[in-house]
N, C-alpha and C positions, 0 to 999 in steps of 0.2 A: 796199971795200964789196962784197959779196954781190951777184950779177949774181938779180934776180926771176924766177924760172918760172914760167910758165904751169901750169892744172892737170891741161892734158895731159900735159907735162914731167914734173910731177911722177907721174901714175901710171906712165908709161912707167917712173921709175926705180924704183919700188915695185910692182913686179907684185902683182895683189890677192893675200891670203894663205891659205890653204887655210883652215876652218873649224876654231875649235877645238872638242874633246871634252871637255866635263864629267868634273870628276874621278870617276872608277871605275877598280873593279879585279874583272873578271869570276872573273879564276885565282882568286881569294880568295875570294869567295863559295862558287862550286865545290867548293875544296877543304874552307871550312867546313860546307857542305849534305853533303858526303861522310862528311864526320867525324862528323858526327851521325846520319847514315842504318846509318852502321856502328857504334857506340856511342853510343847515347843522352847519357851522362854528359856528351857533348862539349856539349850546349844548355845544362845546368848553369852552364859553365863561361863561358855568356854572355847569357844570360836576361836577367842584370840588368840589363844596359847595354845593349843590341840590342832590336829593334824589327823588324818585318817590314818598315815604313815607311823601314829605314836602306841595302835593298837597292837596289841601281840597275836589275840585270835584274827586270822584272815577275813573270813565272815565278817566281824565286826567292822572293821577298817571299810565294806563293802557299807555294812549298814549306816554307821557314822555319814560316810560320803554320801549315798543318796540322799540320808537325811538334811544334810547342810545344803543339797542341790535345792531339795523340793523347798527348804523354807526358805533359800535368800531370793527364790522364785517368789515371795509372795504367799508359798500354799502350805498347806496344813502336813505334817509331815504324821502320819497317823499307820499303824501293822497293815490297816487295807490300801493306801497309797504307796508307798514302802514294797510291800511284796511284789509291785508291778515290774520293779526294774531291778529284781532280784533272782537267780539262777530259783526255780520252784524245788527240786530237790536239797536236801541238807545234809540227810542222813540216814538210815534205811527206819530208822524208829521214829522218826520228828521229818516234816517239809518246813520248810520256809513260815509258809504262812502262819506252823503252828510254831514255830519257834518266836516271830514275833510277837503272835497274842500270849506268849507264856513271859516274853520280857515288859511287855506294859501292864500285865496282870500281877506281875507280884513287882511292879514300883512302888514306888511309896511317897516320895514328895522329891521337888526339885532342891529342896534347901541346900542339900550337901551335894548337889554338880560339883561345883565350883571343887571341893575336896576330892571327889571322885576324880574329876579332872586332873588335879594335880598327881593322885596318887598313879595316875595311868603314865603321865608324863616322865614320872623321877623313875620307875622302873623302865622305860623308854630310852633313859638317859643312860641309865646303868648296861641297859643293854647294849648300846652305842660303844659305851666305855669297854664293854666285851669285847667285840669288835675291832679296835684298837688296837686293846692289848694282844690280840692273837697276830693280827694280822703284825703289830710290831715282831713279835715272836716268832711267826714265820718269815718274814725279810731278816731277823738276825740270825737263822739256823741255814737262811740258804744259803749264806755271806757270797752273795754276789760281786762280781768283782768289778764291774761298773760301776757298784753303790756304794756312796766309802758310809763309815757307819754317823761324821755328821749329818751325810746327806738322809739319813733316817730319822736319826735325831729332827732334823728341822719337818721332816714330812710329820712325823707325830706330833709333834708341837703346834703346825697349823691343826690337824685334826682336832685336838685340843684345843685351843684356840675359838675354831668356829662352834665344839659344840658347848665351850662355857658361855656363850652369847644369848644371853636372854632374848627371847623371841624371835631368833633366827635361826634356831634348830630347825632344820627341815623345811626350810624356806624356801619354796622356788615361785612363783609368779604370784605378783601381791594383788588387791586389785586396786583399780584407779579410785577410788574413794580413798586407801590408804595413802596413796601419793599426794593426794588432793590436801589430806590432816596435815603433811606434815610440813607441805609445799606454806599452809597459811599458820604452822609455830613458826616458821622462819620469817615471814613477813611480821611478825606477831613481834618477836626480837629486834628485828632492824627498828621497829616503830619503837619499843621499850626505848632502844640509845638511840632515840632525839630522831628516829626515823631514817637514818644514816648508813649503817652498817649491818647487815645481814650475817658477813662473820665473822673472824677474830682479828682486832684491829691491830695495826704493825706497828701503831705509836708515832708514823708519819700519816700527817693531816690530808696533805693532797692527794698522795697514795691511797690511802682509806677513802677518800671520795670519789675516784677513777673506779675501784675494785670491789668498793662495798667490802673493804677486809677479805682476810682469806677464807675462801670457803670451804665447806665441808667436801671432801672426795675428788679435790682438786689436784694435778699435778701441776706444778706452776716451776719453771725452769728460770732461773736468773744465769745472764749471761751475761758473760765481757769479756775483751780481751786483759793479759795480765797489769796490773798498778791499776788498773780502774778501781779495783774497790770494792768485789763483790763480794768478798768473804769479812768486809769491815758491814757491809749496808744488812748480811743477813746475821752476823752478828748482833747488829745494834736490834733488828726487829725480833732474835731469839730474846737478848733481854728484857726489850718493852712488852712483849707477852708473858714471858715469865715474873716479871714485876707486878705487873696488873693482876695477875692470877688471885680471884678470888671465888670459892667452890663454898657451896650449899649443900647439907646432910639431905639423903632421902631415905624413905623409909625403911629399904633392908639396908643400910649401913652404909652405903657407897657415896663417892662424892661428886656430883652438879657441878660442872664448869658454869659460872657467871660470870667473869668478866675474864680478860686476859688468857691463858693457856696453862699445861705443862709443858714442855717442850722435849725433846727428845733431840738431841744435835749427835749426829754422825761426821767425825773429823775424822777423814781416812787421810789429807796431808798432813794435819798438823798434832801435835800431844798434846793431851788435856792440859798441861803445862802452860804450854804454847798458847792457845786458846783461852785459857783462864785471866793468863798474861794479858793478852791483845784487849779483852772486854773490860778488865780491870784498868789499863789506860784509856780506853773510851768514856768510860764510867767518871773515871776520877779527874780527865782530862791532865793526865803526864803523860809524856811520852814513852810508850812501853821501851825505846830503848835504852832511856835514861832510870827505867824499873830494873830492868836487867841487869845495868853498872850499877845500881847503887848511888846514881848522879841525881840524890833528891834532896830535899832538905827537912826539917822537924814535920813544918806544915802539911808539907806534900805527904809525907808519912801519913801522918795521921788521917787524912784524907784518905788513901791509900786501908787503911784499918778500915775505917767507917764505910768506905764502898763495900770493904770486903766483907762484913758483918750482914750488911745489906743483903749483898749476892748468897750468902750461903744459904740464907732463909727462902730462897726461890728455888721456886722447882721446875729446874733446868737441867737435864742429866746426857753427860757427854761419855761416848763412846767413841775412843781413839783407835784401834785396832785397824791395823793396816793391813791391804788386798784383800778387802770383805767381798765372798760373792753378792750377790744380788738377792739371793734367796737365802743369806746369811743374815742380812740387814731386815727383811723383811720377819724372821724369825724371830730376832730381836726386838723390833717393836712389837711383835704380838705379845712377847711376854713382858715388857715395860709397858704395855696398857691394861694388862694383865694384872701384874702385880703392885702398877705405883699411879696409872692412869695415866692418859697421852693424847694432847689437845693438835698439835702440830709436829711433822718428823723433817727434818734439814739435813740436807747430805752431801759434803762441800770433800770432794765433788765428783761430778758423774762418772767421766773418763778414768775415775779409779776403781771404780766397780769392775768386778768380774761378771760374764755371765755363768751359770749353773750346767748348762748341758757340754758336753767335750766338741758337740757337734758344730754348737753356735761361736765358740771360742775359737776357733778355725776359722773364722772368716769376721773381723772385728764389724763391720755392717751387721749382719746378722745377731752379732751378742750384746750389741747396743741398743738392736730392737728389742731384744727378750729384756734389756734392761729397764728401757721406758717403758714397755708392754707390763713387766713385772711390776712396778713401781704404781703404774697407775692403778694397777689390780689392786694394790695393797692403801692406796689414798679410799679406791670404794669398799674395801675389806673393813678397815679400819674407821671409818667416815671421818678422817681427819685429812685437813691441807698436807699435801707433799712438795717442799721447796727444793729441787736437786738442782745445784750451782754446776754453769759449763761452762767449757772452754770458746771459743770463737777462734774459725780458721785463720789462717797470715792473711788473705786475701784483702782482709780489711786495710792492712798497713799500705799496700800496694795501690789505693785508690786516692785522689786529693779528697773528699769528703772520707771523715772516716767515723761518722756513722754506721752503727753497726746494722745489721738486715736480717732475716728469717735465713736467706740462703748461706749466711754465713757461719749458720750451727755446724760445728762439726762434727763430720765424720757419717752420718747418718739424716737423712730425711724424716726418721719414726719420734726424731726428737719436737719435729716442729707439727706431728701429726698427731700423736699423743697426747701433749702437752693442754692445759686446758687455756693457759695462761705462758705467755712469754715473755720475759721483761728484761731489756738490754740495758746495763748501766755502762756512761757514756761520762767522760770529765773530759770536754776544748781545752782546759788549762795544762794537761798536761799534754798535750802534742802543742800547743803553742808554746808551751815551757822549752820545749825542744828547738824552736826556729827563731831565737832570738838574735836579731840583726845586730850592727857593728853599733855600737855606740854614738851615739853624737849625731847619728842619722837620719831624717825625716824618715824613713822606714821603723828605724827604733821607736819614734815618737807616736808614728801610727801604730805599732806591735803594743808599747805600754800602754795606750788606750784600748787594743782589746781585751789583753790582759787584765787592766784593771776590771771590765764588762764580766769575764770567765771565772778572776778570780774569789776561790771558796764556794763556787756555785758546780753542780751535780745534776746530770740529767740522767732520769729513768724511764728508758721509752715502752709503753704498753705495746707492743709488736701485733701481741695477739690477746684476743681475749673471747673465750666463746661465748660466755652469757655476758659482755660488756662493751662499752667502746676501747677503742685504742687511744695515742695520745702521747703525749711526752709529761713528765710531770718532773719541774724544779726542786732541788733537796738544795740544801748547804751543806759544805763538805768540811771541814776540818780537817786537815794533811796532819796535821802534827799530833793527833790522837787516833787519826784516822774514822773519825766517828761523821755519820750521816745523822742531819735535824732537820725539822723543820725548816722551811726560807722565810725569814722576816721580810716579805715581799712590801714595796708602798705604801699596796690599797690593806695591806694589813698594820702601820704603824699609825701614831695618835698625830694628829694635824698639826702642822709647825706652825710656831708663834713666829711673825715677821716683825 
């Protein structure tokens, strides 16, 4: 057994350790401020990825920045132009100006910016990660008692999060040239598929022509009151993204979304069970609750295999955990785009989220703002569509049209202000289902011809749409699978032989 020391013992044998230095690297800066004081080209060559904010010596970070002023001006960025908009003292042995002529005198060539660059960058990173890590360590020594330790947990994780983000480290105002690049790859895309779709298509035809698919950093609300359907129609559009999902290698290892999605679905009502269940009847077209009993026969089985074989090979990744806050959910998809990559996040549905502050949870208005407010943050955080499923007040039942409306979102006005996109799903059949007259009665004969007009048909009404028209758009419905398709409309069947 180990003889116990004392804690004098033990420093005596541990003498204290000298301090350590923050990753940097001066020569690098240096020679990258040189490179560019003696040919311009050489900031080109790292503009994109650098930041004044990535230097370690202050000075520099100063020189960096004036430099990149005077060249995106047009002008020559050279130690005599340079000095002008620079403090004249430095140091009591070197000024300014002699500090400049001493960094374009001993440059040497622009070839290794680009290296230099990077290596300023990954100590930049590292330092960040310092950062972090203390700052983690100081919120866990102070154990606040406002702060429980997930709510740490998740706060480190976005910090994480945004600084593994290629090219957004340190990103605050981009300029309009940038927006301009990436405003025509998106026009660039819709033109690629047949000129049609801008972003990830839902595998319904009309819906995709209304929306241009879903787009990137959208929050897009689906609503209806309950038996309408909502959590079968965003079902059916989690699979047909995840189906289609087809991704392209690039060159550090990562994968290209090209067609379809990954999907990320948050079922706070139902278990993954549940869920699996429901798509696996849509899929296969059996009735999930003839899957439940066991009320199938060889066929159906096998069917039933073969979708399921199908489905597992997609990547669709469901998270059942029930009373997630808002900033729980948001954690979680950072680290599933993180770790397995994430084209679309669904979250059926709103009214079950919590809000994060104790402040905002007192007053359910208020935490359903921080909800939308959070949500939509995380659609432009993430630059993927956000589809969160809601409820509709009773108000609607109490009116003869029942039509669903904007004023009818519940609970909160931030949902219909937020939202980028609003889309109310809407089936006649089933409140006409409900007003079925006596038998044998000119009223029945009139009701079976609506009927007939309603039935298997599905309306989803565009309410809002910021960068689109609005609109109603026809689906066909399926009760007995619960699954939304396409409508074989008329003008789309082949000419009848008379």
């Amino acid at each position: 057994m180990a003889q116990e020391r004392s804690p004098a013992e033990i420093l005596q044998l541990h003498p204290e350790k000298p301090p350590r230095v923050v990753p940097h690297n001066i020569e690098a800066e240096q020679a990258l401020l040189g490179a560019i004081l003696v040919n311009n080209e050489a900031f080109y060559r790292v503009s994109d990825f650098l930041d004044p904010g990535h230097f370690y010596e202050p000075i520099h970070r100063d020189v960096y920045e004036v430099c990149g002023k005077i060249i995106r001006a047009g002008k020559a960025a050279t130690p005599i132009t340079v000095k002008t908009y620079l403090p004249e003292g430095l140091m009591p042995e070197m000024t300014m100006p002699q500090y400049l002529a001493r960094l374009a005198a001993e440059a040497t060539t622009i070839i290794n910016a680009a290296d230099y660059g990077n290596v300023i960058l990954e100590h930049a990173i590292r330092r960040s990660l310092i950062t972090i890590g203390q700052e983690m360590s100081e919120m866990a020594f102070s154990a606040d008692l406002d702060l429980a330790p997930e709510k740490q947990i998740e706060e480190a994780e976005k910090s994480l999060f945004e600084l593994a983000r290629k090219g957004q480290f340190g990103q605050g105002f981009q300029p309009f040239s940038q927006a301009l690049t990436l405003a025509i790859e998106m026009a660039g895309e819709a033109h690629r598929r047949d000129g049609s779709l801008s972003g990830v298509s839902t595998g319904l035809t009309d819906l995709d022509y209304k929306m241009g698919g879903l787009q990137k950093s959208d929050l897009i609300i689906l609503a209806g009151r309950p038996a309408m359907g909502k959590t079968s129609l965003v079902t059916n559009i989690a699979f047909n993204i995840a189906k289609a999902y087809r991704g392209a290698p690039l060159p550090d290892g990562q994968m290209k979304t090209e067609e379809g999605g990954m999907v990320g679905f948050f079922s706070l009502e139902m278990s993954s069970e549940q869920l699996a269940t429901r798509i696996l009847a849509e899929q296969a077209q059996i009735s999930s609750s003839d899957i439940r009993r066991g009320n199938i026969h060889e066929d159906q089985f096998m069917r039933l295999v073969d979708t399921s074989n199908e489905m597992s090979r997609m990547p669709l990744y469901i998270d059942d955990t029930g009373g997630l806050s808002v900033s729980q959910v948001a954690a979680r998809a950072r680290r599933l785009k993180r770790q397995k990559g994430l084209d679309v996040i669904i979250i059926d549905y709103l009214q079950l989220l919590t809000g994060s502050s104790k402040k905002a949870s007192e007053n359910r208005v208020q935490e359903l703002t921080e909800i939308t407010t959070t949500l939509k943050a995380l659609a432009k955080e993430l630059n993927v569509p956000v589809i969160a499923l809601s409820q509709l007040s009773r108000q609607v039942e109490a009116r003869e049209d029942k039509h669903p409306q904007l004023a009818d979102l519940r609970e909160s006005g931030s949902i219909e202000q937020d939202a980028d996109v609003v889309l109310f799903v809407y089936r006649e059949e089933y409140y006409l289902k409900n007003k079925e007259p006596k038998e044998g009665t000119p009223e029945h004969l009139s009701w079976q011809s609506e009927m007939e007009k309603v039935h298997g048909k599905a309306e989803v009404i565009i309410a809002k749409q910021r960068h689109g028209p609005t609109g109603t758009v026809q689906l066909a419905f399926e009760a007995s699978f619960t699954r939304f398709s396409n409508l074989a409309r008329a003008d789309y069947l082949p000419e009848r032989m008379e």
